[in-house]
N, CA and C of each residue as an Amber inpcrd file, in Angstrom:
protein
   384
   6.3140000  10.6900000  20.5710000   5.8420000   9.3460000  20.3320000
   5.6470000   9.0800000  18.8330000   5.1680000   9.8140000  18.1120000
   4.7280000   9.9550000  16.4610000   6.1730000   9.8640000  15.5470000
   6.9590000  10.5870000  16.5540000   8.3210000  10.4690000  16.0030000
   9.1590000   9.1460000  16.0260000   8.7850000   8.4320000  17.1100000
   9.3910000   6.7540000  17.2490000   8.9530000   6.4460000  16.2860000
   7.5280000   6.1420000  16.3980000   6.6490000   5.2290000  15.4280000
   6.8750000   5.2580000  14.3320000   7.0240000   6.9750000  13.7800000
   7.7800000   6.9700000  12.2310000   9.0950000   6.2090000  12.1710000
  10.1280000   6.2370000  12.8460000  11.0370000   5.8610000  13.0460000
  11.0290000   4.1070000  12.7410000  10.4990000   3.7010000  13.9170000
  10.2430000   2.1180000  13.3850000   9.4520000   1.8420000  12.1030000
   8.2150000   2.4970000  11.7500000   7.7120000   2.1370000  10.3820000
   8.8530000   2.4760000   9.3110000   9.5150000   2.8760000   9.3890000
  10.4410000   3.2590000   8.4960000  11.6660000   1.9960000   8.1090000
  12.3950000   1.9070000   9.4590000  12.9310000   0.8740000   9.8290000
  12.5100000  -0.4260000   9.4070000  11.1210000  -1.2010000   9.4400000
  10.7790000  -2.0290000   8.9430000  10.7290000  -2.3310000   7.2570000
   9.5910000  -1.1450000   6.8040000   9.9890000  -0.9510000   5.3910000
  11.2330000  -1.4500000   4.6820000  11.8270000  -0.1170000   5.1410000
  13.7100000  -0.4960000   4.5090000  14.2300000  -1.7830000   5.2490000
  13.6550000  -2.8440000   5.9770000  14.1960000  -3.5550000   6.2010000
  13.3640000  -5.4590000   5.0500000  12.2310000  -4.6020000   5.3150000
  10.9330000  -5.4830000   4.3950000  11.8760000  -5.7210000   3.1200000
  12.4140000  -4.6530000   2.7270000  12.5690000  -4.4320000   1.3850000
  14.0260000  -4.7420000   1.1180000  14.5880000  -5.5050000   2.0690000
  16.5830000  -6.3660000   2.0240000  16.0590000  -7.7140000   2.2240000
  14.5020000  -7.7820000   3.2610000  14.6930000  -9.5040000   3.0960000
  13.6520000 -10.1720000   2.2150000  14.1420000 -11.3410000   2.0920000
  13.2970000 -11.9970000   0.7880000  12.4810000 -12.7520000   1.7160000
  10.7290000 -12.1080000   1.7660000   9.5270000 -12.2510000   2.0550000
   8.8430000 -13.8010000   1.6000000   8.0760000 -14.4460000   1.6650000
   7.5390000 -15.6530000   1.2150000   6.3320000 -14.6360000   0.3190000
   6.0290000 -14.6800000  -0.8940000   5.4450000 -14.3410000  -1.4230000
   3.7910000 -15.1780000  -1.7160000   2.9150000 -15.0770000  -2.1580000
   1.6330000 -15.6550000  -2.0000000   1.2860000 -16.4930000  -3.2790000
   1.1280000 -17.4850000  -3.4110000   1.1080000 -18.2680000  -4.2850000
  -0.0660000 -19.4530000  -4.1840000  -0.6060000 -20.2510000  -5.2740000
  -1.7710000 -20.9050000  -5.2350000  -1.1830000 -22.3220000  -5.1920000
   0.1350000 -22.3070000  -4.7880000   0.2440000 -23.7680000  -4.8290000
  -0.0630000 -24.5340000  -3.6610000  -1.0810000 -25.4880000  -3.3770000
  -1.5280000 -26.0910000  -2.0720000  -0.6950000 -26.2750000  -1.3100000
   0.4100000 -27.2850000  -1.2920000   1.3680000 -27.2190000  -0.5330000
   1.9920000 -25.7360000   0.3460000   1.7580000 -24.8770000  -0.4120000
   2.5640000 -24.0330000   0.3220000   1.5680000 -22.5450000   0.5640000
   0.3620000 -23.1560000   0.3310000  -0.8640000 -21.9560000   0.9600000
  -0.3710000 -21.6190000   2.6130000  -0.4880000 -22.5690000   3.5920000
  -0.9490000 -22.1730000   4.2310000   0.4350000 -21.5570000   5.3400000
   1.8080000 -21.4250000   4.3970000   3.2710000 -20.8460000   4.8760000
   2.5340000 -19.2860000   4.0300000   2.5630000 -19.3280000   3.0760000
   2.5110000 -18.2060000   2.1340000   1.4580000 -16.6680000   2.5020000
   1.7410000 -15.8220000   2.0000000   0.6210000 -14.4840000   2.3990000
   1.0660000 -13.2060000   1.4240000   0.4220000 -12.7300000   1.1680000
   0.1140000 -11.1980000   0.6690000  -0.3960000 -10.3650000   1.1080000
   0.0680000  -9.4180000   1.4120000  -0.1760000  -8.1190000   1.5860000
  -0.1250000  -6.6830000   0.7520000  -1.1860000  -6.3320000   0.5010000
  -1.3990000  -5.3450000  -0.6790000  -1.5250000  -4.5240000   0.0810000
  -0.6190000  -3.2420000  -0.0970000  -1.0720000  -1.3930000   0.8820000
  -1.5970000  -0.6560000  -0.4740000  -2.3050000   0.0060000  -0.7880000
  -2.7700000   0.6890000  -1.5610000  -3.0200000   2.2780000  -0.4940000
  -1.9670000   2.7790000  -1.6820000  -2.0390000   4.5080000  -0.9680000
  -2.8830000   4.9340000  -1.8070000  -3.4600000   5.9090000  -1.6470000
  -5.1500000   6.5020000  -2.2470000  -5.5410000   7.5950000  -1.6400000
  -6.3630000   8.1360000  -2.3240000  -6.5600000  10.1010000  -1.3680000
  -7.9660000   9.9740000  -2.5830000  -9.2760000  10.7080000  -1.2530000
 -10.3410000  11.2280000  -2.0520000 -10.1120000  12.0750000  -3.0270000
  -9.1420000  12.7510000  -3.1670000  -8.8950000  14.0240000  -3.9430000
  -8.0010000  13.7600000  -5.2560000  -7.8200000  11.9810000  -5.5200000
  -7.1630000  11.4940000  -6.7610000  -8.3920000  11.2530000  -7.3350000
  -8.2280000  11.4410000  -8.7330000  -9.4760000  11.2470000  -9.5470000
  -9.6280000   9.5910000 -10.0150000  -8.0600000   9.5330000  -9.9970000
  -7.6500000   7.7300000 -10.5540000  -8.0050000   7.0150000  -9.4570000
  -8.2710000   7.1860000  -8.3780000  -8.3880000   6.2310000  -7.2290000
  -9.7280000   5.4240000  -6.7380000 -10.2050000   5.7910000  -6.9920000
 -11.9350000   5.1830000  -7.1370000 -11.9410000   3.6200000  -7.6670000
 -11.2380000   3.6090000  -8.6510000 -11.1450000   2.3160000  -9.0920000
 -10.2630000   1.6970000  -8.7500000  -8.9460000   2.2170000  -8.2380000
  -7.8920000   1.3070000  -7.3350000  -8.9660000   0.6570000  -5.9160000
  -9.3260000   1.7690000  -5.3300000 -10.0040000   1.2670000  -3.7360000
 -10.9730000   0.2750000  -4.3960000 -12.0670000   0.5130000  -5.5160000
 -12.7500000  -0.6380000  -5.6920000 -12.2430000  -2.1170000  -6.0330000
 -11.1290000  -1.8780000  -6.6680000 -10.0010000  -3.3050000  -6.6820000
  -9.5780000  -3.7890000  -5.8530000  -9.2230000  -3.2720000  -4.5490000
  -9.1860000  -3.7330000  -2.7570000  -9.9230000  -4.3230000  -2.5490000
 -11.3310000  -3.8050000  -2.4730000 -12.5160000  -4.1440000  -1.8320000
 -12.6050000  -5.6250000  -2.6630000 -12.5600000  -5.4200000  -4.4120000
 -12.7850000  -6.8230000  -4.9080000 -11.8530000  -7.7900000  -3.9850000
 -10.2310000  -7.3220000  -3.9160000  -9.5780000  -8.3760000  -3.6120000
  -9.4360000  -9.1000000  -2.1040000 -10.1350000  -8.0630000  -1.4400000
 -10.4870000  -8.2630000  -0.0430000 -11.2380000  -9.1720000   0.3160000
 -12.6730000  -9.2810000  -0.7950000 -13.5880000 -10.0050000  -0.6330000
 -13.2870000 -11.6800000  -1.6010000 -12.8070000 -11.1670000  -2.4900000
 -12.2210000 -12.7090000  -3.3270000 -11.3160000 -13.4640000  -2.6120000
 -10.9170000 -12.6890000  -2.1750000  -9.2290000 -14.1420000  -0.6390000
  -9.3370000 -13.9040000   0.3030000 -10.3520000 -13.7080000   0.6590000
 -11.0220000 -13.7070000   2.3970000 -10.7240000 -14.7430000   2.9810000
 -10.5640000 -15.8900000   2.1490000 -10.3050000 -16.9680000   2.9580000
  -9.0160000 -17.3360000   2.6540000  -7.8360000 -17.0720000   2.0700000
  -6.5360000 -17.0300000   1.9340000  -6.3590000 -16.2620000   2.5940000
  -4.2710000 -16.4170000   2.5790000  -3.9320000 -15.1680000   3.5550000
  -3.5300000 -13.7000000   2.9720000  -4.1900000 -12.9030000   2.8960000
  -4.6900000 -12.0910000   1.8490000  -4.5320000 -10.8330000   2.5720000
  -4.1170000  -9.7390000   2.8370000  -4.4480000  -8.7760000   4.0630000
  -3.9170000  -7.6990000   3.2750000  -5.2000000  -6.2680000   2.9370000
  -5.4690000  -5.2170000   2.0160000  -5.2300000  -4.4320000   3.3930000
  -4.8300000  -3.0720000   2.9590000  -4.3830000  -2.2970000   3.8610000
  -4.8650000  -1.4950000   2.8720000  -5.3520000   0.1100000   3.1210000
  -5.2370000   1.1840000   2.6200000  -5.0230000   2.6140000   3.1500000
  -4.2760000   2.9770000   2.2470000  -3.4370000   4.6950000   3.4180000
  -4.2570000   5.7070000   2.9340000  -5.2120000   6.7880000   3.2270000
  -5.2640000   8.1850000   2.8280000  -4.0080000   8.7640000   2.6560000
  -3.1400000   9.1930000   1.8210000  -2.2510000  10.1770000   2.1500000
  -2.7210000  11.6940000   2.1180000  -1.8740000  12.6490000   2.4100000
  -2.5270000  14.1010000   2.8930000  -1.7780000  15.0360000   2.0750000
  -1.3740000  14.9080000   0.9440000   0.0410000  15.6220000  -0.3610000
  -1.5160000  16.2440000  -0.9410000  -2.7330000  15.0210000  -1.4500000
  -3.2250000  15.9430000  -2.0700000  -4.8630000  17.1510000  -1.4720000
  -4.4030000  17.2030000   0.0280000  -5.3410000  17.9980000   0.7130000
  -5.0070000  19.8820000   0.6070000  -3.8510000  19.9860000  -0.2400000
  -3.9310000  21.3160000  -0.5260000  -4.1600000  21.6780000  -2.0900000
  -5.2250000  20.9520000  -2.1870000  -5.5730000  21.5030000  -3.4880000
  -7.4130000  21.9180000  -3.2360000  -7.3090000  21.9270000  -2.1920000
  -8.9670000  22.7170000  -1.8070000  -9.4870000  21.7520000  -1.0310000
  -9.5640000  20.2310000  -1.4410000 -10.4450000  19.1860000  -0.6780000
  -9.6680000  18.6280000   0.2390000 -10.2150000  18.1120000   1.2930000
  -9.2420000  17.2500000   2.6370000  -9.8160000  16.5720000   2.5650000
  -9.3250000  15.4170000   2.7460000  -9.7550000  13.9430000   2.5130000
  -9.8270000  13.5970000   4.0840000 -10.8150000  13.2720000   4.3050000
 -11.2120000  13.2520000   6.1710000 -10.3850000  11.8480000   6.7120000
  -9.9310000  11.2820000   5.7820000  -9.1460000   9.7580000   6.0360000
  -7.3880000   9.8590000   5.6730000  -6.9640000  11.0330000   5.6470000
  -5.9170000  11.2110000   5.1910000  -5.0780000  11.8810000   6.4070000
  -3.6330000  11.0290000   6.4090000  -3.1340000  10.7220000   7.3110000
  -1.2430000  11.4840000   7.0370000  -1.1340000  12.4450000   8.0820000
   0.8360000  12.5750000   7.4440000   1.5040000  11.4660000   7.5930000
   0.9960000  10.6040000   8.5810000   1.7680000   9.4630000   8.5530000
   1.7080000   8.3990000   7.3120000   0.7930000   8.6010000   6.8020000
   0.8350000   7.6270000   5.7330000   1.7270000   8.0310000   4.2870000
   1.4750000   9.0880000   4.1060000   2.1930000  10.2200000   3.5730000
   4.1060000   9.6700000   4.1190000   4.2950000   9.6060000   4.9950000
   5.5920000   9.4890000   5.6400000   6.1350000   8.2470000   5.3220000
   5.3230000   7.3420000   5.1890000   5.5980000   5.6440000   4.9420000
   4.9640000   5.3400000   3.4560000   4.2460000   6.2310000   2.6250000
   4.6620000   6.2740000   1.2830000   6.4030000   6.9280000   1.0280000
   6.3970000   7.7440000   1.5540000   7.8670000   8.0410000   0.9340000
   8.8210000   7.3900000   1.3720000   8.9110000   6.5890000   2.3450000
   9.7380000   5.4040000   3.1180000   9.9220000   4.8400000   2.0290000
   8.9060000   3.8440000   1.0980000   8.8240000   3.4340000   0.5900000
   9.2700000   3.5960000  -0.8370000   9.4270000   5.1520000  -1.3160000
   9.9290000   5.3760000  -2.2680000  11.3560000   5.3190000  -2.0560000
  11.9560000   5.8710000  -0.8760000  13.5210000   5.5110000  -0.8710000
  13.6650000   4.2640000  -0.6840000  13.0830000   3.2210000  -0.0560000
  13.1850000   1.9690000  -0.6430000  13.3510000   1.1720000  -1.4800000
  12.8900000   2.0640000  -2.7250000  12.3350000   1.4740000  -3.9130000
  12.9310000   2.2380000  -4.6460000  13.9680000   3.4550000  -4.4020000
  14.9970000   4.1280000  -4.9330000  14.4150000   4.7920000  -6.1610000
  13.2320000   5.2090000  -5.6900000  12.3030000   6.1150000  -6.6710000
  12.4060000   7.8910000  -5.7930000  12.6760000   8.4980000  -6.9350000
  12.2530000   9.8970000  -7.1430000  11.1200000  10.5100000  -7.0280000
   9.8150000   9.5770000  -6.8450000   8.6270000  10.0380000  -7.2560000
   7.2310000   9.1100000  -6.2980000   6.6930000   9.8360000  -5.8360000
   5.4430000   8.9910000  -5.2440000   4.0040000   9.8320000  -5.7720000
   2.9080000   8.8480000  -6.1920000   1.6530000   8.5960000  -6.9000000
   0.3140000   8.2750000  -6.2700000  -0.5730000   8.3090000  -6.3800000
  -1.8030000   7.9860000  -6.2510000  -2.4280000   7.4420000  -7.6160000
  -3.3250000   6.3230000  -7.4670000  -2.7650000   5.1130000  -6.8370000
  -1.7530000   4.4240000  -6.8840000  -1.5280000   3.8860000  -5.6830000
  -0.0350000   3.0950000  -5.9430000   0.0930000   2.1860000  -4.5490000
   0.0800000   0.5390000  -5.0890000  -0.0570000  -0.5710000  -4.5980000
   1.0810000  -1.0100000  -4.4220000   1.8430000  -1.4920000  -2.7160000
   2.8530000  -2.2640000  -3.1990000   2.5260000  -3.3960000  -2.3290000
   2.9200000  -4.6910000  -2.9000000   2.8950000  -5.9950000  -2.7360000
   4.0380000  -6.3240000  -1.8350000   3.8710000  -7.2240000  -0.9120000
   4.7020000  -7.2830000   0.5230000   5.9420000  -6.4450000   0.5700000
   5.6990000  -5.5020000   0.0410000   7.0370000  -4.7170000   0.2380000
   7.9090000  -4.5600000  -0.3510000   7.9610000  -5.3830000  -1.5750000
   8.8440000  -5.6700000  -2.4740000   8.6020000  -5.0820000  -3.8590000
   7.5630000  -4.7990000  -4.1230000   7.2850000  -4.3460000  -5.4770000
   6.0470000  -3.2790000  -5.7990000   5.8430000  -2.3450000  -6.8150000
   5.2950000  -1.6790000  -6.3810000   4.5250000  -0.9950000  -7.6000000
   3.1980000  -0.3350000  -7.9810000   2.7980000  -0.4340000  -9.7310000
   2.0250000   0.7410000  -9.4820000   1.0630000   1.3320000 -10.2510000
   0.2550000   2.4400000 -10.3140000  -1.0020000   1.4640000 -10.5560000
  -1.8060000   1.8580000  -9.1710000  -3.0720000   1.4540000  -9.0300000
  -3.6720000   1.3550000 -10.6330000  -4.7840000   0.2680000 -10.5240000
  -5.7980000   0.7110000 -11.8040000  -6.6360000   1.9390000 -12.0670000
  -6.6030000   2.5760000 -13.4350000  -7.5810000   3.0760000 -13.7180000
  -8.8300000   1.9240000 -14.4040000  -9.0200000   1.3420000 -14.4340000
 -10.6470000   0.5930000 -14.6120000 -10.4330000  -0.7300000 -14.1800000
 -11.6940000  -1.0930000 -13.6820000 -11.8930000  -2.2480000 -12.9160000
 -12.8810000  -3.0280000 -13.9410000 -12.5770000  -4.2730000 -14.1880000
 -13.3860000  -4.9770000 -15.0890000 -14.7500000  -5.8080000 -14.3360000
């Protein structure tokens, strides 16, 4: 069953990432077609991540009432370095790297935010 599911999350991704999404924008007219979705991958055991998850939480709570929808993954890459992150998931781990062949990257990070699927940055280190 874990094996479908990867299968379709995967499938979607690489499919998120051929079609052109309605992106989220403040123009009235087109609020209430429009949406964002921020995934922020994150692990207790990144030192940089503290201030990415607190930038969620800001942005969670600032467009609560837009269509705004924060997602966040534990991944489980950095649970062999002594600490396990009790929220950390292989699957998330599995659909970060979806995402890197998506995105035709060599390399996956903590933190690291991507925006409906389409684009993708290294979380903040400081939150103002």
């Amino acid at each position: 069953m874990k094996t479908f599911l990867l299968g379709i999350s995967i499938s979607i991704i690489c499919s998120i990432s051929f079609f052109d999404l309605p992106t989220f924008n403040f123009n009235e007219e087109n609020d209430k077609d429009s949406f964002a979705i921020v995934q922020l991958f994150t692990s207790q055991g990144c030192s940089s991540c503290p201030s990415a998850d607190i930038l969620l939480e800001k942005v969670k709570k600032e467009y609560a009432s837009e269509n705004v929808v924060v997602l966040s993954y534990h991944v489980d890459y950095w649970n062999r370095l002594g600490w396990k992150d009790p929220f950390s998931k292989k699957e998330f781990t599995l659909l970060q790297n979806a995402y890197g062949f998506a995105f035709n990257s060599n390399r996956i990070y903590t933190p690291q935010a991507v925006i409906n699927g389409k684009i993708h940055f290294v979380g903040p280190m400081k939150v103002k």
